[in-house]
N, C-alpha and C positions, 0 to 999 in steps of 0.2 A: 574483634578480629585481630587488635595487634597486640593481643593480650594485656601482659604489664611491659609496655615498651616503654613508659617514661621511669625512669628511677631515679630521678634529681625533685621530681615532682612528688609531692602527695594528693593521691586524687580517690573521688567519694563515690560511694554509689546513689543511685537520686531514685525519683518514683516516676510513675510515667507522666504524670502532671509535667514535671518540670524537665523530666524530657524531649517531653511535644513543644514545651516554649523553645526551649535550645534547638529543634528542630523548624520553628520559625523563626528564629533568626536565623540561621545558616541559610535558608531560603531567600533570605530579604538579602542578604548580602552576597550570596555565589552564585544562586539560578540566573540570576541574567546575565552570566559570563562562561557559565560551566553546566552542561546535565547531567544533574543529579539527580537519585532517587535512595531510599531508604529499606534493607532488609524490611521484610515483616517480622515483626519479634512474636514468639513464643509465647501462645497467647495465658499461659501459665505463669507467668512469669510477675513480679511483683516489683523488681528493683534492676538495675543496670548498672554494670560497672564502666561501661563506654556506649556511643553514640557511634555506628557504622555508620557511613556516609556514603554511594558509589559514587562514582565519575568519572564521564568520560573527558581525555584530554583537548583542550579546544587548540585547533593547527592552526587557528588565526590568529589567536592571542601571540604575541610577542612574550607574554609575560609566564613563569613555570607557576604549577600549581602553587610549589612550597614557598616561592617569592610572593604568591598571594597572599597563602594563608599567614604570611610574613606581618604586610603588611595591612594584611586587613582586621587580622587578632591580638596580634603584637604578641602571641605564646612566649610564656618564660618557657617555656622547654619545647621540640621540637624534634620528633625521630623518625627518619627514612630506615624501612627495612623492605627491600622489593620495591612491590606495587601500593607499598601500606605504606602509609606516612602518620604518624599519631603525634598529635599535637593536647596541651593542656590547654583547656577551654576554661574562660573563666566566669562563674556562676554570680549571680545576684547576692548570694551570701560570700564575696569572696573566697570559696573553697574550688577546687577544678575539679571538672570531668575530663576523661579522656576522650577523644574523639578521634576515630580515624577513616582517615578519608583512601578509598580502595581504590586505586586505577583498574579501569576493567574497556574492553572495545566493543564486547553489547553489555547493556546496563541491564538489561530484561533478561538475560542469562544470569547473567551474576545477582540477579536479587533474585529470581526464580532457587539458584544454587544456597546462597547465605540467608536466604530467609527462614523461620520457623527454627531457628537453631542450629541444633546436629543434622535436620532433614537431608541436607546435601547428600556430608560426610554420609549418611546410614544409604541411602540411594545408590550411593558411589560404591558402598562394597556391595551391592545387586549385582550392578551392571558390571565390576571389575571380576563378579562369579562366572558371567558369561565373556569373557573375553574383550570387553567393552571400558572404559575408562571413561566417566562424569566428572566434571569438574566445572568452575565459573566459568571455563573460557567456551564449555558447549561439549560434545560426545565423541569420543575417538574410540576409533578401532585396532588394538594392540595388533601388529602386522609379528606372526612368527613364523617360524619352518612349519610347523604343521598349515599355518593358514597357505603360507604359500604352495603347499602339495596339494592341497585339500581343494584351494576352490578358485588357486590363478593356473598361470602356464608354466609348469615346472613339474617336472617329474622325478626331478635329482636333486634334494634339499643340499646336499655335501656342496651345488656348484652357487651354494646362496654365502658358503663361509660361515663362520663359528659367530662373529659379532652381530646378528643381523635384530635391528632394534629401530627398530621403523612404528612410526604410528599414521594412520590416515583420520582426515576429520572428517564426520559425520554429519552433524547439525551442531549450530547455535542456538535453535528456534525451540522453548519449553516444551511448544504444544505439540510438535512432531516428536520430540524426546517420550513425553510422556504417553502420546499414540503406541509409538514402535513399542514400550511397555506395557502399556495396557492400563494406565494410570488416568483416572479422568478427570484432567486439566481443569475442566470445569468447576471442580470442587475446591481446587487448591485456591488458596484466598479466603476462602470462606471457615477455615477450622476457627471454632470457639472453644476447644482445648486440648488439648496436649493427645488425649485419647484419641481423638479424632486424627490426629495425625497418624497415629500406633494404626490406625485401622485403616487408612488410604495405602500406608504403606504394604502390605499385608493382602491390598485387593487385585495389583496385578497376578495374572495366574503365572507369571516368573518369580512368584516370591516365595522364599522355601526355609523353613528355619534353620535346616541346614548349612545354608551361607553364615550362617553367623558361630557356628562350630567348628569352622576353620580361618577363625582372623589371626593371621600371624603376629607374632612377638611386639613388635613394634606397632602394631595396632591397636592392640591390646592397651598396650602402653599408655598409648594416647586417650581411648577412652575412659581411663583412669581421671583423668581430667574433665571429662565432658560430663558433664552430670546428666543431661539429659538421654546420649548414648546407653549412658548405666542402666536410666530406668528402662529405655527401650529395650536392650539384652535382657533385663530382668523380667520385663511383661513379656517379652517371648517366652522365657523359660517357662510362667506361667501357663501361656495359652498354647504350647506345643503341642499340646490334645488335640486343638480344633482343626488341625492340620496334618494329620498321620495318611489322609490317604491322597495327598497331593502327588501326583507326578514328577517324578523327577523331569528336566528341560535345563538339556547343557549348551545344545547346539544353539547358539544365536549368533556366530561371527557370519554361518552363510547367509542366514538371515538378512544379516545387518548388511553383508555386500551386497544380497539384490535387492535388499528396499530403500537403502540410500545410494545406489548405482555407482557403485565405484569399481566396477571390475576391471576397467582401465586402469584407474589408476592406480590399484593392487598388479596389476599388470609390466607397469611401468618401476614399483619399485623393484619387482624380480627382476625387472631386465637390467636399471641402474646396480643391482648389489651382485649379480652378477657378472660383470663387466667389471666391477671392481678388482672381485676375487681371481679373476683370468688376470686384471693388472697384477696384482698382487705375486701371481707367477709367474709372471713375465719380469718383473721387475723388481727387489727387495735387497735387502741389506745381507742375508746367506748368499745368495747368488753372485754377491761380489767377495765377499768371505771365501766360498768354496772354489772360486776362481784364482783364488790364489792373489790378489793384486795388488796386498795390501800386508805393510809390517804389520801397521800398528790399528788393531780394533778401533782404537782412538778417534782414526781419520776416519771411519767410516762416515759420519753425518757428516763431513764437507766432505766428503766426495759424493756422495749423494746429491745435495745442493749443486755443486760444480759441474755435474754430470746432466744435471734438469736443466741449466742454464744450457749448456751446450747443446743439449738436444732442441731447446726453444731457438737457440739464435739459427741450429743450420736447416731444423724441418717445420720449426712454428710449436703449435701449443703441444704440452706435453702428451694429456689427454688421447687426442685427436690422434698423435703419433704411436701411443699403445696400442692403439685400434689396430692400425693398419699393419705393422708387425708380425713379423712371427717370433717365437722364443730363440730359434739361432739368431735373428737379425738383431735383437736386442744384447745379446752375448757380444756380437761382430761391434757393434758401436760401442759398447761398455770396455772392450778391448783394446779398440782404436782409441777411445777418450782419454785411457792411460795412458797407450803407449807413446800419443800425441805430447801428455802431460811431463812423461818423463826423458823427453827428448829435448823439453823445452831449458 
């Protein structure tokens, strides 16, 4: 998972013997302080170039993870990127493995998501076809202008503004992820090869080989590196016959609103990001431009600041005071704050 994060290190790949040992000792020495659990690996798979580790962080402990694995392996090398920390492990033949230990807040997510490989990654552009985003931390629903027209309380996308990038979270829980898909949880654990995986994915009626004819540039990219991704694309190409009279199925965002009941809270960012874009004209940096109140472009960000200050000492929070407002009223204070200022 933390690829090649050590490069002071030289580190080996091992077999699974000798990495089930190195997986009981990390058991002897961090389960009774920290819980962990272990990706399932690719049952295809014959050598490793690292040992993934998950873990959740303990709030009791005084002590950080890395000052553990400090003191508890004594690593000649050691690299924080994120939530991934890869450290050299050192082996019975004194040669290193890399090992990286994954911060995650559900551990059954995140080994559900990193286990069997690429299975995540290939899952994730499913669900990213329908409008939907997988990943280790659990299922979000990409919140956009169309979602907000479509199935909250809005009828004027323009009163949402240009930037609107909102996500809502759906589950953390595999077994409702892979319901909502049609994927039977049941099975997963139990693939005995690589095939077997190619054809679980492939059993939801949301699976269409189509999605993998439009991965963008930078996806693409990526699974250039992924060996196992590769064979997946290429067994698709193969078996695209078996699947010519599948249904096309785009809609899942309403779906995904009324089966994980978030119409509220799809509700509540329209009304947050709208309240924004009303600030936004009420209040901005042209509006003091075209008012004329100022030499120098320069000043404008402290007068902005100066201006927010002022309005919190004589009405309270800024916020709260935009509400209540109207567009003259904020002109008449932005006027007075000058003209107070250049009197002074």
């Amino acid at each position: 998972m933390g690829g090649k994060a050590l490069k002071k290190t030289k580190v080996v790949r091992v077999g699974l013997e000798i990495l089930n040992k190195v997986k009981l000792d990390i058991n002897f020495k961090v389960s009774n302080l920290f819980q962990i659990d272990y990706p399932i690996d690719n049952p295809d798979k014959l050598d490793f170039g690292d040992l993934d580790v998950l873990y959740v962080p303990n709030a009791k402990l005084k002590i950080t993870m890395r000052d553990f694995i400090v003191q508890t392996f004594n690593p000649v090398e050691i690299v924080t990127n994120g939530d991934v920390m890869s450290f050299a492990y050192i082996l019975d033949t004194g040669e290193y493995l890399q090992v990286d230990f994954i911060k995650c807040p559900n551990i059954s997510m995140a080994k559900f998501y990193f286990s069997y490989g690429d299975l995540g990654n290939i899952l994730g552009q499913i669900t990213k076809y329908y409008g939907v985003r997988f990943g280790h931390f659990g299922l979000f629903l990409n919140v956009t202008k169309e979602t907000c027209v479509n199935y909250g309380s809005v009828s004027d996308p323009d009163t949402l503004g240009s930037e609107l990038n909102e996500q809502l979270y759906l589950s953390d829980n595999p077994i409702t992820i892979c319901n909502f898909f049609q994927w039977d949880y049941s099975a997963w654990g139990k693939f005995s090869t690589e095939l077997e995986i190619f054809q679980w994915i492939c059993s939801s009626p949301y699976f269409n080989p189509k999605i993998f004819d439009f991965l963008n540039h930078n996806c693409r990219h990526k699974i250039i590196t992924r060996p196992m991704f590769n064979r997946y694309i290429q067994w698709i190409e193969q078996t695209k016959s078996l699947y010519s009279d599948i249904i096309e199925k785009k809609d899942r965002q309403s779906e995904a609103i009324e089966y994980f009941g978030i119409v509220d809270k799809l509700n509540q960012i329209i009304k947050l990001n709208q309240k924004k874009q009303i600030h936004k004209k009420k209040f901005n940096g042209k509006k003091i431009l075209d008012l004329g109140l100022l030499d120098d472009e320069k000043k404008l960000g402290e007068f902005i600041k100066n201006f927010k200050i002022y309005i919190g000492n004589k009405y309270g929070i800024w916020e709260d005071w935009l509400d209540l407002v109207s567009f003259e009223q904020v002109d008449q204070e932005i006027i007075l704050f000058n003209n107070n200022n250049n009197n002074i």
